[in-house]
N, CA, C and O atoms as a MOPAC input file, in Angstrom:
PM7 MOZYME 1SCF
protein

 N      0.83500 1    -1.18300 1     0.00000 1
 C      0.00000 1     0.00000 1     0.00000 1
 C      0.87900 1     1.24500 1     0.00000 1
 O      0.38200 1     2.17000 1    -0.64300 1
 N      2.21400 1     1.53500 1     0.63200 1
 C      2.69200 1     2.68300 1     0.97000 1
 C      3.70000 1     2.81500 1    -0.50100 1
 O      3.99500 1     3.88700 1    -1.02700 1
 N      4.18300 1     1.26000 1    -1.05700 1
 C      4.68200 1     1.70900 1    -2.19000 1
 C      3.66600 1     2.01200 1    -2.88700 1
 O      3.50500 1     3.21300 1    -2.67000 1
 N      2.73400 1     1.60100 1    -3.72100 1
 C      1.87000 1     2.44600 1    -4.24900 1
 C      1.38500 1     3.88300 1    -4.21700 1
 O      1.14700 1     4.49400 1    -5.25800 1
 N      1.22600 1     4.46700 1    -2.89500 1
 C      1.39200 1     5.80800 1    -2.26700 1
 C      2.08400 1     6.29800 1    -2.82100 1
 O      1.76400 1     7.14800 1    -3.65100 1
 N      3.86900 1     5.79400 1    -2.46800 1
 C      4.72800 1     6.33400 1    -2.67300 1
 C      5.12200 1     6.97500 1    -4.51500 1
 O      5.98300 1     7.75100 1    -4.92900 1
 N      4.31500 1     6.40300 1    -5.03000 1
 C      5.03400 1     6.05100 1    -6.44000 1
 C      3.78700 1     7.37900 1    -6.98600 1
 O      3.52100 1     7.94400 1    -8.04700 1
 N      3.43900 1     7.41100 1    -6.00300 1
 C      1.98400 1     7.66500 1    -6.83700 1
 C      1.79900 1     9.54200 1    -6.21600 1
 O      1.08900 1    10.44600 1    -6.65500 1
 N      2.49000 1     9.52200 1    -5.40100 1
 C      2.69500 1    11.07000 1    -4.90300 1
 C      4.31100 1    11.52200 1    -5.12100 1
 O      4.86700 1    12.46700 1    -4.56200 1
 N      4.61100 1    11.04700 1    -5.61000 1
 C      5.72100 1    11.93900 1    -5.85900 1
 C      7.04600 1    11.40900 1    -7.53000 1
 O      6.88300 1    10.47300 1    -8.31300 1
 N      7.63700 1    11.93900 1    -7.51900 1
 C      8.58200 1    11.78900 1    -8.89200 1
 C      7.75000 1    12.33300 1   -10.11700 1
 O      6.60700 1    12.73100 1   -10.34500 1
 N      8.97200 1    12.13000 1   -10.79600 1
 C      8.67600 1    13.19300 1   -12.27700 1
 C      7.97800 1    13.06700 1   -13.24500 1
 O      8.04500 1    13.92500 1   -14.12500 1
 N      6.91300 1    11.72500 1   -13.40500 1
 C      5.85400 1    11.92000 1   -14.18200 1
 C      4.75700 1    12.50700 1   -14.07600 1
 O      4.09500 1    12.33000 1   -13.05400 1
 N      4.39000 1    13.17000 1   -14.88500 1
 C      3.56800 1    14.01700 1   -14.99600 1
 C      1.81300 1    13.68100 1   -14.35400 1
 O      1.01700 1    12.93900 1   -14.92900 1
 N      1.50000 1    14.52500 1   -12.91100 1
 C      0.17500 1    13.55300 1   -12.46100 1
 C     -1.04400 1    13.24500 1   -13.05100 1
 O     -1.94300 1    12.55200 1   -12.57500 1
 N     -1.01000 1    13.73700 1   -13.98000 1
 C     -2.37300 1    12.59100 1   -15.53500 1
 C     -1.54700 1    11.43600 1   -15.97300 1
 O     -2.13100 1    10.73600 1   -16.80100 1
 N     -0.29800 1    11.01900 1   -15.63700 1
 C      0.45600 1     9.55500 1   -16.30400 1
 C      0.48600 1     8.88800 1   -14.94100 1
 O      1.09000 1     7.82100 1   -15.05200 1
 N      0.12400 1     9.07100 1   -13.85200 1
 C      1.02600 1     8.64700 1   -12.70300 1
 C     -0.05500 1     7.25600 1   -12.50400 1
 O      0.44600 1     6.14000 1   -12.36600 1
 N     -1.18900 1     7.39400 1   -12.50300 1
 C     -1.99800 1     6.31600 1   -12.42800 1
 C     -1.30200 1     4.94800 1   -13.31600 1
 O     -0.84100 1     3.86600 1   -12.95200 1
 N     -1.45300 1     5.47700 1   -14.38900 1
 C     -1.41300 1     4.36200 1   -15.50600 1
 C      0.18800 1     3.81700 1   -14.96500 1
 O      0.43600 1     2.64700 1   -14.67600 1
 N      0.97700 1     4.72100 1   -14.92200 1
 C      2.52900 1     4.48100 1   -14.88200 1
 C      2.68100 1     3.23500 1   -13.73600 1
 O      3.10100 1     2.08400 1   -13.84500 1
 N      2.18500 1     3.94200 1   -12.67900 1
 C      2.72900 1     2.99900 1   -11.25200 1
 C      1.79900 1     1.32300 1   -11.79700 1
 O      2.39100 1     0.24400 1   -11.84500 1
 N      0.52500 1     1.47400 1   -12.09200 1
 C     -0.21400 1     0.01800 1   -12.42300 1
 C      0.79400 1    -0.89500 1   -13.29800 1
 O      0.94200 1    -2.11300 1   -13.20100 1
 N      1.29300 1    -0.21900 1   -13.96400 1
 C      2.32700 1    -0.69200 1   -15.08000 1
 C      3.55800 1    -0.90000 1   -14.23200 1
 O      3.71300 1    -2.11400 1   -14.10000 1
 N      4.43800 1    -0.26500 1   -13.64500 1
 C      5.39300 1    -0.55500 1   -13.16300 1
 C      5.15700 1    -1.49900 1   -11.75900 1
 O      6.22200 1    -1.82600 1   -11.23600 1
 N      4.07900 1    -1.92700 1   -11.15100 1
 C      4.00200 1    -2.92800 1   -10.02000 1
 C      2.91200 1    -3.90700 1   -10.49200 1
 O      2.24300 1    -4.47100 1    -9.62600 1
 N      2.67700 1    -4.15600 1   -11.79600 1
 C      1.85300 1    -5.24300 1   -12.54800 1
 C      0.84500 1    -4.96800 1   -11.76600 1
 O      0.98200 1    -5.70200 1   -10.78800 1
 N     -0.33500 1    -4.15700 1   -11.60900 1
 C     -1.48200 1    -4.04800 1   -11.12200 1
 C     -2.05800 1    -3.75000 1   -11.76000 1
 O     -1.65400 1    -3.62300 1   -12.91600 1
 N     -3.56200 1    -3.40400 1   -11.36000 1
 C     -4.75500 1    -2.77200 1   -12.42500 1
 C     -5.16900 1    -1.61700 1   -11.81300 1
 O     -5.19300 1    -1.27800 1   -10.63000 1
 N     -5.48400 1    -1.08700 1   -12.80800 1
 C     -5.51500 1     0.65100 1   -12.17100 1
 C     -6.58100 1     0.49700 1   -10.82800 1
 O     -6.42500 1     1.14400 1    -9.79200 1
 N     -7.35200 1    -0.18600 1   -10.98300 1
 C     -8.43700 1    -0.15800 1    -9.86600 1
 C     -7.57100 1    -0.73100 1    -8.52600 1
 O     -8.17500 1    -0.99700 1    -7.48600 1
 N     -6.95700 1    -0.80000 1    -8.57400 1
 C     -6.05800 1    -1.54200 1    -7.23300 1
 C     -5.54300 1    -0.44700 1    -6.85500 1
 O     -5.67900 1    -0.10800 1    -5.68000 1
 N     -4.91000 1     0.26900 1    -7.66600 1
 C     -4.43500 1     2.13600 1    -7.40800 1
 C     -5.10400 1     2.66700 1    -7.30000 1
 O     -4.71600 1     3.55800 1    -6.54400 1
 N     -6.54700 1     2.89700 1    -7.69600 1
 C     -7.84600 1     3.91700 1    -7.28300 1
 C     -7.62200 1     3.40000 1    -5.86300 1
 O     -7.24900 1     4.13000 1    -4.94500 1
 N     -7.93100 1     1.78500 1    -5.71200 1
 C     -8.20600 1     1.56700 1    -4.33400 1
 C     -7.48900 1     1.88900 1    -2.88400 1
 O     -7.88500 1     2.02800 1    -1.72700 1
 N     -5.86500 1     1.94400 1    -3.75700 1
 C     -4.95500 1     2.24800 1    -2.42200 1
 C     -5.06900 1     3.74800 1    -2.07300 1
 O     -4.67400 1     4.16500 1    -0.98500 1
 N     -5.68800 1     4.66500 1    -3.13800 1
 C     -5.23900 1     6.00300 1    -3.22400 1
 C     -6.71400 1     6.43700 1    -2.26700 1
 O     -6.73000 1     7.51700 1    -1.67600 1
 N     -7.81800 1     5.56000 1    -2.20100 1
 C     -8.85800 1     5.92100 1    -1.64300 1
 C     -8.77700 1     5.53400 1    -0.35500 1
 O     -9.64900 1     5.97500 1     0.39500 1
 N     -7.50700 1     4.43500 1     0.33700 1
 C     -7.31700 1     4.32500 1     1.44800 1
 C     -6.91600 1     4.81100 1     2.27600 1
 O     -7.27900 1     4.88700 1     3.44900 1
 N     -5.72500 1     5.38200 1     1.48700 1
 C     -4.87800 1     6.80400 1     1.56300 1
 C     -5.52900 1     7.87500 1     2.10500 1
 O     -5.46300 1     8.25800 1     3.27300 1
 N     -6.12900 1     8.32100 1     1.24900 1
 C     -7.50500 1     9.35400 1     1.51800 1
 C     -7.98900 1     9.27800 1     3.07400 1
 O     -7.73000 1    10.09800 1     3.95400 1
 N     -8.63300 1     8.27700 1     3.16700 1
 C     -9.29300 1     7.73200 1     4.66300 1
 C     -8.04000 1     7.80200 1     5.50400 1
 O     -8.39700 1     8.37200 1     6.53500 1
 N     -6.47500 1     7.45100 1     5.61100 1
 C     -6.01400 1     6.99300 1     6.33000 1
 C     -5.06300 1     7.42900 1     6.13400 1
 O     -4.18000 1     6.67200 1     6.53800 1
 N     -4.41500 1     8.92300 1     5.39700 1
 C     -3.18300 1     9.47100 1     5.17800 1
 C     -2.19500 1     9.54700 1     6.56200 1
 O     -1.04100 1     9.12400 1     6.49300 1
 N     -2.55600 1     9.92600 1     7.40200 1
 C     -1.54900 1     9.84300 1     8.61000 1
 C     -0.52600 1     8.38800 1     8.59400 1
 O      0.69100 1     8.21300 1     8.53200 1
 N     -2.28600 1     7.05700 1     8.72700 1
 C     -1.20000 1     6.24700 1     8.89100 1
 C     -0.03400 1     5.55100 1     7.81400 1
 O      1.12300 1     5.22900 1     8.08500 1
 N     -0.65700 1     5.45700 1     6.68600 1
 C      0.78300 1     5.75300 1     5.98100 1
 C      1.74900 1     6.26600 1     5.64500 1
 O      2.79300 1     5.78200 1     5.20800 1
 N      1.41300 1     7.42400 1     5.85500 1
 C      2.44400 1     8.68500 1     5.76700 1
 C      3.40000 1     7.74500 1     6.81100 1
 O      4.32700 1     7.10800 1     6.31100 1
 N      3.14300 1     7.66900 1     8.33400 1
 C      4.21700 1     6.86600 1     9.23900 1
 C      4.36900 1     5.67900 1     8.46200 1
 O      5.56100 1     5.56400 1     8.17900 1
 N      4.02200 1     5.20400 1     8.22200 1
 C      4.48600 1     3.60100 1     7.25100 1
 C      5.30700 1     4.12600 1     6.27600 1
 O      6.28400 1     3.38800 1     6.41000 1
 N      5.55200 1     4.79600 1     5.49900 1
 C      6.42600 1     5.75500 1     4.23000 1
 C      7.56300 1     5.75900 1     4.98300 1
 O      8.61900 1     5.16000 1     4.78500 1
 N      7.22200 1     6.54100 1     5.92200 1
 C      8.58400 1     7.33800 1     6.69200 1
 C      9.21200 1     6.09300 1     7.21200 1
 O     10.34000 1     6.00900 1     6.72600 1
 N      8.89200 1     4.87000 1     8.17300 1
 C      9.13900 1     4.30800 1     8.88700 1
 C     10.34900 1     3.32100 1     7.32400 1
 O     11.48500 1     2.85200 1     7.38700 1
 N      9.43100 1     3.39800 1     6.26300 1
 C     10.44000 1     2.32300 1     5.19800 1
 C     11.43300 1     3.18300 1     4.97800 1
 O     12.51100 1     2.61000 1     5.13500 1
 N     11.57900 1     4.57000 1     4.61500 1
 C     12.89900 1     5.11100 1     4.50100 1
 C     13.42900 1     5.49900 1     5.33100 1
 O     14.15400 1     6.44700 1     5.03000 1
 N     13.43900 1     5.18700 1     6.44700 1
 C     14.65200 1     4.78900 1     7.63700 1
 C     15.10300 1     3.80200 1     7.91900 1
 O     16.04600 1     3.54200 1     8.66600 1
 N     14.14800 1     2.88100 1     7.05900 1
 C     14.95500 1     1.41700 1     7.09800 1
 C     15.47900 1     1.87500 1     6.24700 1
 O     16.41200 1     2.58500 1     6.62200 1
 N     15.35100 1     1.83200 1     5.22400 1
 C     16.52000 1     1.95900 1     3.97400 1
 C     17.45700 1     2.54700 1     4.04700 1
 O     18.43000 1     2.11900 1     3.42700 1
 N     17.61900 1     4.09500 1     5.02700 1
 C     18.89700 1     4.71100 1     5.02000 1
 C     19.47900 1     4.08000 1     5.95900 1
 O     20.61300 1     4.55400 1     6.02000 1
 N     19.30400 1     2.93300 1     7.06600 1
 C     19.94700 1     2.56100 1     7.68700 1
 C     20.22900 1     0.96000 1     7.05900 1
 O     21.33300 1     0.51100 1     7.36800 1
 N     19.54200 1     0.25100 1     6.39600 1
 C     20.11200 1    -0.40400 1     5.64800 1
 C     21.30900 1     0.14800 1     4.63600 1
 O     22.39100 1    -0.43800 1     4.65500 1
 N     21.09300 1     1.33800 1     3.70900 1
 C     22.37200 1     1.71400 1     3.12800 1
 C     23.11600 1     1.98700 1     4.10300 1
 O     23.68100 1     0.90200 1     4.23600 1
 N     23.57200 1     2.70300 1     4.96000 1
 C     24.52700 1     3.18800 1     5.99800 1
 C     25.23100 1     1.41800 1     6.38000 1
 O     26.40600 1     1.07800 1     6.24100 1
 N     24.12700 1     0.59300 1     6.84900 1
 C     25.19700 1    -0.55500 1     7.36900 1
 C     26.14700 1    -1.13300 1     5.64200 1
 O     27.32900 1    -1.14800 1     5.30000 1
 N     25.04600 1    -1.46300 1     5.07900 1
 C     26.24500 1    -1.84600 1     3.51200 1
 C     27.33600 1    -0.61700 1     3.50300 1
 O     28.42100 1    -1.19200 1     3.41500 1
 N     27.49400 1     0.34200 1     3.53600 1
 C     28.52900 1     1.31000 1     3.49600 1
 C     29.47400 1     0.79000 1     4.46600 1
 O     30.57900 1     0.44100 1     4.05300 1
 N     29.22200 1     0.69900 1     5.57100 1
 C     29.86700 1     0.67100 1     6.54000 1
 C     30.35700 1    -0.91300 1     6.27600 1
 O     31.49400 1    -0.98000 1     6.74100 1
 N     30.09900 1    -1.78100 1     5.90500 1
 C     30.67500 1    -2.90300 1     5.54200 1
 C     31.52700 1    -3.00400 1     4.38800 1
 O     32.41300 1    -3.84400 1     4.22700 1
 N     31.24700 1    -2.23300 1     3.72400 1
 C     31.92800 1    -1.70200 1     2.28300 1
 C     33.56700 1    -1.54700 1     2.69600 1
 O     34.46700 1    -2.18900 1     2.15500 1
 N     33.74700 1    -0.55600 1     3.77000 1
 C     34.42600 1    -0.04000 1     3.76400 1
 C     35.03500 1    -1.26300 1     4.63200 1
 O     36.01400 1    -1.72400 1     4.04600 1
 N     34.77700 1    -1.88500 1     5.76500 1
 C     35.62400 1    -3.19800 1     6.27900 1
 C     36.30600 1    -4.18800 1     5.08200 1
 O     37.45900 1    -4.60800 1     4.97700 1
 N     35.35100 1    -4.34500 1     4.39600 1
 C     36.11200 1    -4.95800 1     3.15300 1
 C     37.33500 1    -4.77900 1     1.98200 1
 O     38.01200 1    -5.49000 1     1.24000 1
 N     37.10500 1    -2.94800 1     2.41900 1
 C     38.04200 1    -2.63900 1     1.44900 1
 C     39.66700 1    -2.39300 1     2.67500 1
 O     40.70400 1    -2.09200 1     2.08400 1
 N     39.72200 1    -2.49300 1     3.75600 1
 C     40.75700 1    -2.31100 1     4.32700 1
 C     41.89600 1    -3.79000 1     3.76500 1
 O     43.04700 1    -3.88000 1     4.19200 1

């Protein structure tokens, strides 16, 4: 649900392509994206924290690969 969100509020396609784009890029049907975007709607807070909560995993997932990166290269 929050990738869908995600894909779907923000980056550089233009927001009359963004529907069609994200269904296409996560093999869905647009009605599965109406549906997340209407959940959204009802329930923006709590994904918004679900969004946020995945890109702090991720910068702390990149940060540990970095940080292992660099053990390897000594």
């Amino acid at each position: 649900m929050a990738d869908v969100v995600s894909a779907l509020t923000g980056g550089d396609v233009p927001v009359e392509q963004r529907r069609a784009r994200v269904a296409e890029m996560m093999c869905l049907h647009e009605s599965l994206v109406d549906a997340a975007m209407a959940y959204y709607a009802d329930h923006t807070s709590e994904i918004d924290n679900e969004i946020a909560a995945q890109e702090e995993a991720a910068e702390r997932h990149q940060a540990l690969w970095e940080r292992q990166q660099t053990l390897l290269a000594q």
